[in-house]
Each structure stands twice: as C-alpha cells, then as structure tokens.
N, C-alpha and C positions, 0 to 999 in steps of 0.2 A: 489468548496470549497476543500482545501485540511488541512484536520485535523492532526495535529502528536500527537503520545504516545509515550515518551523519557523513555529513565532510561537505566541503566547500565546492560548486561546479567545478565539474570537470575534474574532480580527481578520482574517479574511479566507481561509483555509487549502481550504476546501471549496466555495466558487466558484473560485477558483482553480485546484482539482485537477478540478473538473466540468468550464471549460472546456477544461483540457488533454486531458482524455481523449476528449471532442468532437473537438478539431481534431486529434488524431492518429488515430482512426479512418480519415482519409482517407488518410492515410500508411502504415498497416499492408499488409499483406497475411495477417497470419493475425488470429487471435483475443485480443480484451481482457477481461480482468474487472475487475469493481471489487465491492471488498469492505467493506462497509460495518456499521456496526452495526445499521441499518432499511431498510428499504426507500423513505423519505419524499424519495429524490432521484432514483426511476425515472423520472420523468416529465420528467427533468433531462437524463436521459442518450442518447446517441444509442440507437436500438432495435438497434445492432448488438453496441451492450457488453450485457455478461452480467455482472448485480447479482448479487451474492450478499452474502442479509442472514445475517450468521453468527452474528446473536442464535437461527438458528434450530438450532444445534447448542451441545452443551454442552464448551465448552472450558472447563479448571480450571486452566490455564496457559499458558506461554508455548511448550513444549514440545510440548502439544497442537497449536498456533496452527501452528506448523511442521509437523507431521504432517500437516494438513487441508490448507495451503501443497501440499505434497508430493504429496498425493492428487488434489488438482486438476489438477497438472502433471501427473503419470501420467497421466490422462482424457485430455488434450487437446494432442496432440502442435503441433498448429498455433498452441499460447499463443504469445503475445509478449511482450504485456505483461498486468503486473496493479498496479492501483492500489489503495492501502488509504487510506480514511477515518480518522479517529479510534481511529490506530493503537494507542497508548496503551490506548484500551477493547477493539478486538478479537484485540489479542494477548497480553490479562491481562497489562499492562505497568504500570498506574497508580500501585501502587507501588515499581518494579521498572527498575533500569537496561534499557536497549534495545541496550546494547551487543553483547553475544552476540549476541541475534535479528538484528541488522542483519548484523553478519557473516554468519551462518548466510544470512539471506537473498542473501550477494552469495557465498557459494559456490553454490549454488543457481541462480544468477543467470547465474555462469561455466561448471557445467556445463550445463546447460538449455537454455541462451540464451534466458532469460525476463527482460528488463527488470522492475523494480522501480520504484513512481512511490510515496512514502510522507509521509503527511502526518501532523507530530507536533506536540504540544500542548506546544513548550518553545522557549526561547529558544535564540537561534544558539550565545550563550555558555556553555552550561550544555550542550554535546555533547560527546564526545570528540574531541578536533584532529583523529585520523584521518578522521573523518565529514564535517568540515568543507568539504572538496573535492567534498562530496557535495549539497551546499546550492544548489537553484538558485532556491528563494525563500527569503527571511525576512522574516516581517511582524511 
C-alpha cells in the first residue's frame, strides 16, 4: 500500500509523518525506515526506526531512487514499512512528475509487502485522480 500526505512547504507534512511513524512502531512486528534528506529529525524518531539520510549516496534520478528503494528491501526481509520525507528532494523528483515512481513504488509494495507512507510538496489538486484514494492527509 502506498499512502501520501500532500500540502504545500511548510504546512505541516513532517510532523505529521514523524508522528505517524512513532505510533506505528507499536503496531508493527517487523522493521521501519524512514528516509530522509538529513539526519536533523533522529532525535525525533522512535530508536526503533532506522534513518537513513540519502543525501549520503549519490542518486542522479528518479531511477536510481528505486534501485536504492529495492536494495534496501533485499537487506531486510522483516521491512514493513518505509516512510519517505521530502520526497520530491530524495527521489530527484523536483522537477519531474511522480507519477511513474509512485506506481513503481506500489508494485513494489504488492510484491514485497512493504507498505509506503510518502510525503510530498504538492497540492491535493495538482495529483493524478488515480493517486487521489491514496491521500490520507492534505494540508
């Protein structure tokens, strides 16, 4: 399943996804990541999720972004979920539809059985309809 939380910078998108990842920690049984563009929300996050800052590898696309997605799930057959910060910035999306990648990520999703929790830097009306049933915030 891949969930989004839209809204426009700075209204509210990454306390929102911080606490969600908190209070689903008690609810998992296997492992969460959260992927971020820095590390400045570690001290935010339960010590049971596993940051990764992915300014710390060189992705030159969106293409890349899924391959490193994919590398990670190979690793860790216990994943569950992974949540992406400022998704926009760490899947070389900024100027770039999300379209594909969001698909990509919910086939991924369907075989894996890795939930998706994704938070993006756009308004609700400016997705594709298809995505829309995918919205459980918008700010």
């Amino acid at each position: 399943m891949v969930q989004l939380i839209v809204g426009e910078k700075g209204k509210g998108k990454t306390k929102y996804l911080l606490d969600k990842v908190n209070s689903e920690v008690k609810n998992v049984s296997g492992n969460i990541d959260y992927l971020d563009k820095s590390t400045k929300h570690m001290f935010e996050l339960n010590n049971k999720v596993r940051l990764i800052d992915v300014s710390d590898y060189a992705f030159n696309n969106s293409d890349e972004f899924i391959g490193f997605v994919c590398g990670i799930i190979s690793q860790d057959h216990d994943l569950e979920q992974m949540y992406f910060d400022s998704f926009l910035k760490i899947a070389k999306l900024e100027n770039s539809s999300v379209t594909d990648v969001i698909k990509r990520l919910e086939a991924l999703s369907e075989k894996f059985k890795v939930d998706f929790v994704v938070s993006i830097s756009c308004n609700e009306s400016d997705l594709d309809e298809s995505f829309k049933p995918m919205v459980i915030v918008s700010l």
